[in-house]
KOLFI-98697 format. One line per 2 residues: for each residue x negated, z negated, y of C-alpha. Coordinates in steps of 0.05 Angstrom, whole numbers, plus 5000, padded with zeros to 4 digits. Example, Ala and Ser with C-alpha at 12.3 -4.5 7.8 and 13.67 -1.06 7.14 Angstrom:
2
4754:4844:4910; 4727:4857:4979
end
This chain:
135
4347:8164:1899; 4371:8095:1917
4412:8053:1882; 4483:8039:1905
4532:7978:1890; 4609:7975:1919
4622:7908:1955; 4690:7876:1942
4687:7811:1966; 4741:7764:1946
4810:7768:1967; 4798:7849:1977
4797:7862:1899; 4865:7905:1910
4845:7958:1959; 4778:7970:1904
4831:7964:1842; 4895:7990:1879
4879:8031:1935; 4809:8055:1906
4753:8047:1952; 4704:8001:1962
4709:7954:2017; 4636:7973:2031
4571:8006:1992; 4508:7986:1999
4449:8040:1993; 4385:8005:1988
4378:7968:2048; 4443:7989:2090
4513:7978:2083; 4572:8025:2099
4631:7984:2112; 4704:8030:2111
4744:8014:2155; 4767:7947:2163
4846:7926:2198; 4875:7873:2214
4901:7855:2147; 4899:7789:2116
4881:7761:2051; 4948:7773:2025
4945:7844:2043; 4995:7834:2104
4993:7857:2169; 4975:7802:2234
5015:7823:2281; 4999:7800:2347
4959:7842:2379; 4890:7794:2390
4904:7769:2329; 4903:7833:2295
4835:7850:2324; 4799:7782:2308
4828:7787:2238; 4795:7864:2238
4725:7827:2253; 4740:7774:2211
4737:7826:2149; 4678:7863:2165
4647:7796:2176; 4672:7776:2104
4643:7838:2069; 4582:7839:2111
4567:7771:2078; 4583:7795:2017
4531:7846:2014; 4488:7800:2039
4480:7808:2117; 4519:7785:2179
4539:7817:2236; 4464:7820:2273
4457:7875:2226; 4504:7919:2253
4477:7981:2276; 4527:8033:2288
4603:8012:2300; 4667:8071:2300
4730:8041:2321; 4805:8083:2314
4856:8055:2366; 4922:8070:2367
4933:8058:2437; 4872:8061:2477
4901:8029:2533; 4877:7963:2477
4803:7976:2491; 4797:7919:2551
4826:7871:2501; 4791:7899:2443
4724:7891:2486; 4735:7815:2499
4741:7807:2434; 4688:7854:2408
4636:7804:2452; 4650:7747:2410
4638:7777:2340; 4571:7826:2363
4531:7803:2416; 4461:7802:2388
4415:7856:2415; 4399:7903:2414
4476:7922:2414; 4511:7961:2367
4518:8041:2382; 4597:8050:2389
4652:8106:2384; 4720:8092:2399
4765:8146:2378; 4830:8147:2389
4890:8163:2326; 4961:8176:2315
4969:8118:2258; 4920:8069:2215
4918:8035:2148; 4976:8084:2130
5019:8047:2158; 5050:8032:2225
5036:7967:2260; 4962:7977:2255
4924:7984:2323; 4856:7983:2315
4805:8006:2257; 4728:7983:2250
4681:8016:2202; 4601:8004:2216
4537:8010:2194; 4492:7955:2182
4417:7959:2162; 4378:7895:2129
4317:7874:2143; 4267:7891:2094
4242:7845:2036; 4172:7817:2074
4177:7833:2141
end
């Protein structure tokens, strides 16, 4: 059985301490990352709408490198939208955080409400595999 480690990178301390999860776990080589919003540092919400999605890639970025890998690594990506008529916008941004390829498999699955609160449009939890040690 592998070895697993919670990643809490800094500034995200509360949701481990407060909230109780871990921002991501790593197994061995890949990383589950929960679901990151668009939340900042201070644990308040962005509100404009672009600005809310760049700040949700911003976070996964921040505990990708945490763990130790970077958004190349990305290998499966499930996004929750609160109002899917978002997804063009969502895309354009999208292109500017994962554009390596092979892309990213993707689910976007629309929800009722996110970060249990209201305000929240969009949700991104992924899956990222490192390269292993040597090759």
């Amino acid at each position: 059985m592998s070895e697993h480690k919670a990643i809490v990178p800094p500034g995200m301390e509360a949701v481990y301490e407060k909230i109780r999860y871990a921002p991501a776990v790593r197994a061995g080589n890949t990383i589950y990352v929960s679901g990151q919003i668009g939340r900042d540092a201070a644990m308040q919400l962005v509100e404009d709408r672009e600005a809310q999605i760049v700040q949700a890639f911003e976070n996964l970025k921040l505990v990708l490198e945490t763990a130790g890998a970077s958004l190349s690594d990305v290998v499966d990506v499930t996004t929750f939208h609160t109002d899917m008529r978002d997804l063009p916008l969502f895309m354009q941004v999208r292109e500017r955080y994962l554009n390596t390829h092979p892309l990213p498999a993707w689910t976007a699955v629309g929800a009722h409400m996110l970060g249990g609160a209201a305000g929240y449009i969009v949700e991104i939890k992924a899956v990222a595999v490192m390269p292993e040690a040597g090759k």
